[in-house]
N, C-alpha and C positions, 0 to 999 in steps of 0.2 A: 746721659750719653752712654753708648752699650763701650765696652771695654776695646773692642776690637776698632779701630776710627775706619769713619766713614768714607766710600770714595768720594762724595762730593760735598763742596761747602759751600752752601750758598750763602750769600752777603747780601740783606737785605728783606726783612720777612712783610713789606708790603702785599698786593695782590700778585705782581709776576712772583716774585719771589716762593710765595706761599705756593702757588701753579705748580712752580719746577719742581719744587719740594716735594707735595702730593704726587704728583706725576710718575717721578721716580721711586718713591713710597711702595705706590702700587705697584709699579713692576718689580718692588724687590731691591731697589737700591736702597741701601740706607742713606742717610744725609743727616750732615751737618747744619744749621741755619741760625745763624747768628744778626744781630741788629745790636747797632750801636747806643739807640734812643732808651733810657732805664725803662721806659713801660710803654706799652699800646698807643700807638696814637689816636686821637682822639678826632673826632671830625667827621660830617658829611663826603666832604671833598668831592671826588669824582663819582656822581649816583648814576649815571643811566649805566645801564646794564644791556648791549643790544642782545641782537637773537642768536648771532651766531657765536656769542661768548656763552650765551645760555645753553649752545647745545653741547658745549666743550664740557660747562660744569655739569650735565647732567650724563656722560661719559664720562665722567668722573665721580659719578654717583653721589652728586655733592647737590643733590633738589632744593636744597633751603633757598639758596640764590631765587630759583627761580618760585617758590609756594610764598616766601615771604617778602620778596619785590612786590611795590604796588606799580599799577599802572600808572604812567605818567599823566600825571593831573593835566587839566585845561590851563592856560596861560592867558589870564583876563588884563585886558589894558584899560585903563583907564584915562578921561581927559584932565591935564593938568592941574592939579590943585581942586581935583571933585571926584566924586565918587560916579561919574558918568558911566558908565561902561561906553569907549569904542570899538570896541573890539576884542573877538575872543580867538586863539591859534592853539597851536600843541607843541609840544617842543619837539618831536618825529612826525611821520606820515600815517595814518591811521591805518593798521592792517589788521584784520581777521587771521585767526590761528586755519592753517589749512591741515589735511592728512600729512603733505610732504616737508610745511612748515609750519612746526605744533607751538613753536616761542614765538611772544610777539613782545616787544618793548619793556622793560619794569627798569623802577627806580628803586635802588638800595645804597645807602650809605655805606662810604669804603671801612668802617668805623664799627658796623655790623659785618659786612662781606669779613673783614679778618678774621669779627671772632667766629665767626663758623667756620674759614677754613683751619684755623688753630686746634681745634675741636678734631676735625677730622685727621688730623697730624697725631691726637694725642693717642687715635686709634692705632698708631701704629709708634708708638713709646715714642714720640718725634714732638720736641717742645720745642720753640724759637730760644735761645738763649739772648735775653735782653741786656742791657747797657755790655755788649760785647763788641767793641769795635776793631775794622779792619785795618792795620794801619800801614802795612805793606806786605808782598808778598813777591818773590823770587818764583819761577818756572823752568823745567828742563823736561826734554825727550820723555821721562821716566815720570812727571806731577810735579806738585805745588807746592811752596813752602811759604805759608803764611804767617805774618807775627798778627797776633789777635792781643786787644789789651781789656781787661775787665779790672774794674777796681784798682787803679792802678798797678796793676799785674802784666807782663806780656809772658804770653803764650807763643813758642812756635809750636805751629799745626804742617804737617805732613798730610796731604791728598792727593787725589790723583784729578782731579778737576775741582771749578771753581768756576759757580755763577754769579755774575756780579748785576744782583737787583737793588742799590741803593741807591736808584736815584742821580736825580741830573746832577746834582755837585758829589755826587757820589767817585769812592776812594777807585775805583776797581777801574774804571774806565778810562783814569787820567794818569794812572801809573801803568795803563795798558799803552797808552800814546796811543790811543785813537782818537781822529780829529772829532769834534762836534762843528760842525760849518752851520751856518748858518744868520738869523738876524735878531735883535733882541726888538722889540717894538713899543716905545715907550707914548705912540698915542692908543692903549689898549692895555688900562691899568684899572682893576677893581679891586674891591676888599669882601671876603668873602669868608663867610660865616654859620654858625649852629649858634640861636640866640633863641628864649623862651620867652613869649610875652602873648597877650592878651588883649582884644580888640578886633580882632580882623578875622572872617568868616574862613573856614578851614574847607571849602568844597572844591576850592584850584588853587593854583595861584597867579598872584599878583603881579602886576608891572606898573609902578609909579612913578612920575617925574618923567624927566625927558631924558634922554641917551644920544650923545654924552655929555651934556653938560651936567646934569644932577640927578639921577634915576635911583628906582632897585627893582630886584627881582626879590619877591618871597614863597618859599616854598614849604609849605605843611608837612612836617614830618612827624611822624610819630615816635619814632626811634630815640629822638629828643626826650620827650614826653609830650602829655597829653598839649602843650600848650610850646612846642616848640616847633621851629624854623630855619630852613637854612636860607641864608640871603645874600647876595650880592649887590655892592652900595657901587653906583656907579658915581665920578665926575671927574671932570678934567680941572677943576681946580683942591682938591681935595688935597692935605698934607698927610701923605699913608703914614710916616713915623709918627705923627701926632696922633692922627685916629685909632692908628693898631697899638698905642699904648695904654687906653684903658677905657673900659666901657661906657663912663659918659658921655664922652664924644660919637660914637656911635649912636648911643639912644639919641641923643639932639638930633642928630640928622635923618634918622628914619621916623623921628615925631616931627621934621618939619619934610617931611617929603609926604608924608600918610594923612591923607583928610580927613582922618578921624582919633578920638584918642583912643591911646594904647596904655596898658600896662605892661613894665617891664617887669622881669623878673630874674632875668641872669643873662651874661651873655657866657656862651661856652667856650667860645675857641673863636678865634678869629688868624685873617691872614693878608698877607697884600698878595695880589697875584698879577703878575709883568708878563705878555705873551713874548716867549721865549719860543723861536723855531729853528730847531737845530735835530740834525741827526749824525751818527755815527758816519764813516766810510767803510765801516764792516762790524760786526757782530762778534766775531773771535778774534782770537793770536791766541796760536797755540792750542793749549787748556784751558784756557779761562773766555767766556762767554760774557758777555753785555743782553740786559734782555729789561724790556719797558722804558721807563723815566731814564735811568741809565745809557738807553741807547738812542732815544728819541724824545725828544718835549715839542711841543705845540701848544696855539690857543684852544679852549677847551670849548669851541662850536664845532657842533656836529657828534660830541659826548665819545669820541674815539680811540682816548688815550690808555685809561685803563684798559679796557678790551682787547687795544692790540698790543697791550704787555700781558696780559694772559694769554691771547693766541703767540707769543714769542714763546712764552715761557713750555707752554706744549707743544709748539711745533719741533725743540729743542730738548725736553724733556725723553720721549720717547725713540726718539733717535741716540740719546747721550744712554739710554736704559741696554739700549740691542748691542750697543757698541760695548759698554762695562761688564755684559753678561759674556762678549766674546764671542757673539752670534754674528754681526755685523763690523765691515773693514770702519776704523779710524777716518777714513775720507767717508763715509755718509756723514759726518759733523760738517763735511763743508757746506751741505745742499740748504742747511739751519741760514745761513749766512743768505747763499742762492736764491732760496725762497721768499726770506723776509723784507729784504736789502727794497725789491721794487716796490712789493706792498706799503711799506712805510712813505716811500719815498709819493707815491701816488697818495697815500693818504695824507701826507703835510701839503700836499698842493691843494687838494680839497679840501680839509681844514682852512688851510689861508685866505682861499675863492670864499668860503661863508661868514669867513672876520672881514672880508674888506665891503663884503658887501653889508655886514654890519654895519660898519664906520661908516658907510659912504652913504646910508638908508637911515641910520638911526635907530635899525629897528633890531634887535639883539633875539626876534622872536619870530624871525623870516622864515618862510618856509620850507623843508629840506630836501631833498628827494630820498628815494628809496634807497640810493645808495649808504646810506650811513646802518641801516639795518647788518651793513657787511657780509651780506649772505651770498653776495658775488665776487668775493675774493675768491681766489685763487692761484695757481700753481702750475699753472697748463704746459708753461714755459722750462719746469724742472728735467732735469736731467735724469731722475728718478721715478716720472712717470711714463705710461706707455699706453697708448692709444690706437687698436690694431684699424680703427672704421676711422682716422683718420690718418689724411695727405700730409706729410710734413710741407710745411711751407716756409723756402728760404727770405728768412729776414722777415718774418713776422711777427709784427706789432706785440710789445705786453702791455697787458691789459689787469694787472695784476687786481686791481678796486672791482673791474667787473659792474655788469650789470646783470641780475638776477632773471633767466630764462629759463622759465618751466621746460620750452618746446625745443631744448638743444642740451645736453649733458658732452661732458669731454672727461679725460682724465685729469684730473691738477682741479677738478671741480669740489662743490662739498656736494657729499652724498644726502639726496635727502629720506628723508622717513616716509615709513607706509605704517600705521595700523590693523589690528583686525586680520592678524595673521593665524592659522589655524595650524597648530604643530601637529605631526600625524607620526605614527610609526614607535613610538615610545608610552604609547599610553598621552591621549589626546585632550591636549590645552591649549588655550590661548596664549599667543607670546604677545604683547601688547601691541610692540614698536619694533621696526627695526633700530632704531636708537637703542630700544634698550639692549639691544645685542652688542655694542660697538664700545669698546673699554680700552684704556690706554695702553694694557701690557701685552696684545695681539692683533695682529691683521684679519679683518674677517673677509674671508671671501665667498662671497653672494653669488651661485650658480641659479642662472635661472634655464632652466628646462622641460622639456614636455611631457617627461617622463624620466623616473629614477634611473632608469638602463643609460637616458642620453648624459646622464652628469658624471658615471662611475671611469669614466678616463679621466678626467678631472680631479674626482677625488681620489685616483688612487696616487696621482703623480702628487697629490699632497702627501703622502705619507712619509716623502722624504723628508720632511721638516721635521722640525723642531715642535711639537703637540704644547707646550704652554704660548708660543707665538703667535699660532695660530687658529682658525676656525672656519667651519665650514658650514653653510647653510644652500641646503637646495630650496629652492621656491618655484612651487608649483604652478599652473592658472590656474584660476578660478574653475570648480566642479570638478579638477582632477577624484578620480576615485582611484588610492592608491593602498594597496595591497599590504597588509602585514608583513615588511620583510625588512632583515637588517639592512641597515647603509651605515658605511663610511663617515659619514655626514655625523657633524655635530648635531644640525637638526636638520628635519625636513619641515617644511611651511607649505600651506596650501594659500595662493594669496584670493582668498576668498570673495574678495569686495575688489579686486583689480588692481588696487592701492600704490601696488609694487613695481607691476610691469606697465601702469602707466607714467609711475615718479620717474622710474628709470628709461622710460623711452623704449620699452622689450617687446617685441611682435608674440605674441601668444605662437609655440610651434616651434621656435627658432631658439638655440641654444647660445647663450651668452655671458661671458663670465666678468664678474664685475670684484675686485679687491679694493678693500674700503682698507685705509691707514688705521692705525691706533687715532688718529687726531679728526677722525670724518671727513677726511679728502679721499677721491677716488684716488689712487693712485695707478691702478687699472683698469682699462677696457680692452675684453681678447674674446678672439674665439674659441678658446681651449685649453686643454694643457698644456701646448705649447709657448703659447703666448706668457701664460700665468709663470713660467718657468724661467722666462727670459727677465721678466718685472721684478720676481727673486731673487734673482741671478746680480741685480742693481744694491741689492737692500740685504741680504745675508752672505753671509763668505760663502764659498762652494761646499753643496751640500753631499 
């Protein structure tokens, strides 16, 4: 740890945790990141990985996620006590990668997901400090004072903020006094596992027995090793203290549910899992922040949990960066809260809709819609975006979950990608993606124009900012032929192939300026510099 302490300490190096950590990393904050548990946990736990957590991690320059995720296997059921096949589903809706959505689905174990975010931590001298727990902490006007204990040791720590990622029985949230409302569900109990054994064909997986009286789910992982599994034992008469105490009992029960023999070989980890739904009443007090398991638990249909403690932990990361740098007012940390508060709360309704109709169906491998992809969340409803081509309209409906519409973009939307973009004016390359222009510790703002003359009031009114915040890209139509000459502009783009000004909804001719967050939410749609000045004016102190 550098000599000088950090402004912020987060509590908890799970997946949010690790997010917030990087997050601020990259813009330059140092952090603190402490976990009470002596070493890594261990475990599959939460693998789907959707698309739009995959576009966060790759604005965060962290592609392993998504190069070493596999696609989500097939999910073959079979008839009771035989190797029948009745039927084969997926555990998402099956989509093709398009130009303006390049991610489609992967499954990665939370077990791998850490150590690669750890790794990218080390790039910036940033190590989790393990068996370090939080054991309370005081706050005032001016930061935090927390007592930390390692090895029988207490530490007080001095900071000026404090994110609390450890989880549902975690310290941060219950000495924060915010409520957890909600229900505990105790017809909706499995045992859930990374186990290595031999027997059963590795091309999908499995669904045996029946649900819920006596089932499992098996799923082939590699990560395991060559011959390992993550599995879920379902029944309603099952005794979880007896079975979660040691591996026998597990092997009996998936050698008497599997129509074939197996060999076992280990099991690795196991756990009981109780569908617990409950959320915060808010996200802060104060300095100290709640963000993932800490702030929300639910059943794990629909694969939503991790993902949106990673989208918590960025949508709060780079707001907490502008704020510590002294760029942006202390009240942009409320919009964190703003933002998140409906989205959660829409998502534990839809989570719930696909557990009951689990229970009520039997069938644990029901169809989902597109909605769980997450790529129609949004923000529309923030008090920090601004939408010059739309009507405000009093008392209108949030929609925070969204449903994914190519042929209508808003502001509070995610911005989507164009490929195939032709950089001109600097000595002429390809820039791949717009994604890959879009990074956490700047706003980019996307002018699309007919002509470099029509974008230069635009970019000159950025000059007033702050140049590490922000960026600038003009984007041209397709066949512009555009003259050697300086600009203002970070880049200029020719969108060669259309890519841009159709993702975005832009009339070829007509000049439009679009400001993408650090986090790939529009935050912006204007006609100008005017516009773009006023959406500033929300997000930076007076410039």
């Amino acid at each position: 740890m550098n000599s000088t302490r950090p402004p912020v300490l987060v509590v908890g190096a799970g997946p949010a945790g690790l997010v917030a950590a990087l997050t601020l990393l990259q813009n330059g904050i140092p952090v603190r990141i402490v976990d009470k548990d002596p070493n890594p946990r261990i475990g599959q736990r939460g693998p789907g990985m959707q698309p739009r957590s995959l576009e966060l991690f790759n604005f965060l320059n962290v592609p392993e996620v998504h190069d070493l995720g596999k696609r989500p296997p097939i999910i073959r059921s079979y008839k009771p006590g035989t190797l029948e096949i009745l039927s084969e589903s997926s555990f998402s809706p099956y989509m093709e990668p398009t130009p303006a959505i390049p991610f489609t689905s992967r499954v990665m174990g939370q077990q791998l997901l850490d150590t690669i975010m750890r790794r990218h931590l080390d790039k910036f001298s940033c190590s989790v400090e393990m068996g370090t727990e939080m054991c309370s902490f005081e706050q005032t006007e001016e930061g935090v004072t927390a007592v930390l204990a390692k090895d029988g040791t207490l530490e007080s720590f001095n900071t000026k903020w404090m994110i609390g990622a450890d989880g549902a029985k975690g310290v941060v949230r219950k000495q924060l006094g915010l409520t957890f409302l909600g229900e505990t569900r105790d017809d909706t109990r499995f045992i859930t596992g990374d186990i290595r054994l031999k027997g059963v064909d590795r091309v999908c997986c499995h669904r045996f027995g029946h649900f819920p009286e006596r089932g499992m789910l098996l799923r082939p992982t590699d990560e395991i090793g060559e011959d390992g599994w993550q599995f879920l034992i379902f029944g309603s008469d099952l005794d979880m203290t007896k079975v979660t105490r040691s591996e026998e009992p597990i092997f009996e029960i998936i050698a008497s549910v599997i129509p074939t023999e197996v060999i076992f070989n280990k099991l690795v980890w196991v756990s009981e899992f109780r569908a617990n739904i409950r959320m915060v009443n808010k996200f802060s007090e104060g300095r100290v922040f709640v963000a993932g398991d800490a702030a929300h638990v639910h059943s794990p249909t629909g694969g939503q949990g991790l993902n949106s403690g990673v989208q918590d932990a960025f949508n709060l990361g780079w707001k907490l960066a502008l704020v510590e740098k002294g760029l942006a007012d202390k009240s942009l940390l409320e919009t964190y809260n703003a933002e998140r508060l409906p989205v959660i709360s829409e998502m534990l309704e839809m989570t719930t809709s696909l557990l009951n109709r689990a229970v009520k169906t039997g069938d644990v491998t029901i169809r989902r819609s597109p909605i769980v992809f997450m790529l129609g969340i949004n923000c529309r409803f923030s008090s920090i975006v601004l939408d010059e081509y739309m009507t405000p309209v009093e008392g209108r409906p949030i929609n925070a979950y969204g449903v994914l519409d190519e042929e209508h973009l808003e502001a509070g939307d995610r911005a989507p990608d164009a490929p195939n973009m032709l950089q001109v004016g600097r000595g002429e390359s390809h820039v791949k993606t717009l994604f890959g222009l879009y990074r956490p510790w700047y706003h980019t703002i996307l002018v699309f124009a007919p002509s470099l003359a029509d974008s230069s009031p635009i970019l000159g009114a950025l000059e007033a900012y702050d140049k590490s915040v922000v960026r600038s890209a003009v984007i041209l139509p397709p066949s512009t032929q555009v003259t050697p000459v300086a600009s203002p502009a970070n880049l200029v783009l020719v969108d060669e192939e259309n890519y841009a000004y159709s993702a975005y909804l832009v009339e070829a001719g007509r000049t439009k300026v679009f400001v993408i967050r650090p986090d790939g939410v529009i935050g912006a749609i204007v006609r100008g510099a005017e516009g773009m000045k006023k959406y500033f004016s929300g997000i930076f102190l007076d410039v």
